[in-house]
Residue, then its C-alpha position, 0 to 999 in steps of 0.5 A: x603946075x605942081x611944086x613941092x607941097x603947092x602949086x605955081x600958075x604961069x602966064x598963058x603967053x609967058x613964063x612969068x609966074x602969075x600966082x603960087x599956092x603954098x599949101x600948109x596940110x601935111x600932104x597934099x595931092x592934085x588934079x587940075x582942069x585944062x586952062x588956055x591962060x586966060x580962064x580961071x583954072x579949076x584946082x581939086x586937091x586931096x589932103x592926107x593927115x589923120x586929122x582932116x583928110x578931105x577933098x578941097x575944090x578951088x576956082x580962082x578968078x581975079x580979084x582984089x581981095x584975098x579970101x581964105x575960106x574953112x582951110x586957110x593957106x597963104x596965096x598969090x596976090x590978086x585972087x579970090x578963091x572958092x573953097x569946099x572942104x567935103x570930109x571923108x575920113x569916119x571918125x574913130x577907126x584909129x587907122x590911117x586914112x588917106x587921100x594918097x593920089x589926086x582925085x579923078x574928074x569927070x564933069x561936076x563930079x570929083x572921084x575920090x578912093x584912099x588909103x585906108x591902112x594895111x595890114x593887122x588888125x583886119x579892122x578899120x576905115x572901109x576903102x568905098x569909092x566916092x564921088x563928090x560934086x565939086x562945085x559944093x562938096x554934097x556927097x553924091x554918091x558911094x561904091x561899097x568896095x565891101x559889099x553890104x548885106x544884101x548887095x551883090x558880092x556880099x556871098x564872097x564873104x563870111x557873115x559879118x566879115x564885111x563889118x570895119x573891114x579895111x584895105x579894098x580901096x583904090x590907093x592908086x589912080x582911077x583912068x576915065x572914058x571921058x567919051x563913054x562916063x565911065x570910070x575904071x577902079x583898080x582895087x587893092x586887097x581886103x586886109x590882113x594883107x596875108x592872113x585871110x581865115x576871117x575873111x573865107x570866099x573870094x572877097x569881092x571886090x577886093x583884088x578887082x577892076x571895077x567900071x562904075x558909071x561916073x555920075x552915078x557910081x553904078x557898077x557896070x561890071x568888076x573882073x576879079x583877077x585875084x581870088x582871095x588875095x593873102x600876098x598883098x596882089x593890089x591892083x597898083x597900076x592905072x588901067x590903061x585905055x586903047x582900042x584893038x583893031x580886028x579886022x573890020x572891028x574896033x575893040x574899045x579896051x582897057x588893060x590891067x597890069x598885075x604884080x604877077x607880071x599878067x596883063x589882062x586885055x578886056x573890053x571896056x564896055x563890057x569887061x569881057x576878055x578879049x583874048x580869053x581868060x582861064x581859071x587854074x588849080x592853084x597851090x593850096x595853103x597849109x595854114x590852118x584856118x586858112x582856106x586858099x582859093x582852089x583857082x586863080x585867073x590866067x590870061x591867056x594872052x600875052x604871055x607873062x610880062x616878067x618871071x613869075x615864078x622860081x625853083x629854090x635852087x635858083x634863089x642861091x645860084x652857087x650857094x643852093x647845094x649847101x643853103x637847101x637842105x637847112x631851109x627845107 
């Protein structure tokens, strides 16, 4: 159970408190395994701190003695704890870097995004996906959000724009198919949130939902739902997972909800759309140097969730008349 900075364990068949854990970092976020009260509950903790932003795995089992390993913080009596401290952050950016929501688990592996910063300057930590085996803390594998030269994606970039580029990162929550050993990423933008002229092309994966195999980090596919993104567009929300019934079939899919108030409905295995998605004509950008995106993406079902557009006029309700024309 969750408590303010620290965690508080209660009996299996009681509801006295078996053990609190106070953690002493600026900032600590959860995931926990299942327990049934009576097997050691397994504890995987991101920290947050420009100093030393990691993922901390704990097994605690009874004990008599108290160890504190690499990171030292008070604990309960009776417990014994197992620490790995796997360090994340690239030293030197001169950014924010943190672990701002609890890292996914599937199996031995502890998946991990950040935050990396937002805004100006473009520069700084890359949001690359990570997964980590929990029993050690060994890297086990890396999903480039920014893709390297060579890799795919990397033609949605300018030549060397890929270089300390920040943001592309999963602030957010990661959804897993347990069944299936899939993990599904929502991505946010690349930065600067709202300046791209150093970054022309569609910038994958920025803007994205990727499903990458869990133990492996492969990608299996991305659906990019915002081309170019120049007004912060992340993708904040978990995706959610359900199955859709078509007459005699059983459509496995996931669904992503944007801040434009547009769902998208895909097939998790595949990522295809399940009822359909359009490119359309776009606006274009009068900033020079800027190069908008000529489409973006619309699904075609269901409709959007919220308005997501508005007239001038409809900004100043009975003030419109005498505000319109100094704002034009």
């Amino acid at each position: 159970m969750d408590v303010p900075y620290g965690q508080a364990r209660l009996g299996g068949h009681s509801d006295r408190c078996q053990r609190r854990d106070v953690c002493d970092g600026p900032g600590w976020r959860v995931c926990a395994g299942a327990g049934d009260g009576r097997a050691a509950l397994e504890v995987r903790r991101g920290a947050h701190g420009s100093a030393r932003t990691g993922v901390l795995a704990r097994v605690s089992r009874p004990a008599s003695a108290r160890v504190c390993g690499e990171w030292t913080f008070p604990v309960g009596r009776g417990c014994r704890h197992r620490k790995t401290r796997a360090p994340i952050r690239r030293p030197g950016t001169g950014r924010q870097y943190e672990l701002q929501s609890p890292p996914a688990v599937f199996e031995d592996v502890v998946i991990t995004g950040c935050s990396n910063g937002e805004g100006s300057p473009s520069a700084g930590a890359y949001g690359d996906i990570r997964g980590w085996d929990a029993r050690t803390g060994k890297l086990l594998w890396t999903f480039h959000t920014v893709p390297r030269p060579g890799e795919p994606g990397s033609e949605t970039w300018p030549p060397g724009a890929w270089k300390n580029r920040s943001g592309t990162n999963v602030w957010g929550f990661f959804t897993i198919d347990v069944k299936r050993g899939i993990v599904y990423a929502p991505l946010g933008s690349p930065t600067d949130d709202f300046y791209g002229a150093d970054r022309v092309g569609d910038n994958l994966y920025g803007n994205s939902l990727v499903a990458l195999d869990a133990r492996t980090g492969e990608k299996k596919w991305h659906r990019q739902l915002v081309h170019h993104d120049i007004w912060d567009y992340d993708l904040a929300a978990p995706p959610a997972l359900f199955d859709i019934r078509r007459a005699e079939r059983v459509i496995p899919a996931v669904a992503q909800i944007t801040k434009m108030g547009l769902l998208f409905v895909l097939d998790r295995v595949t990522g295809e759309p399940v009822y359909g998605i359009e490119e359309r004509a776009v606006p274009q950008t009068e900033v020079p140097g800027e190069v908008t995106a000529k489409t973006q993406p619309f699904p075609l079902k269901p409709p959007p969730l919220g308005k997501n557009e508005f007239r001038l006029e409809e900004m100043y309700d009975v003030f419109a008349a005498s505000c319109s024309r100094p704002i034009k």
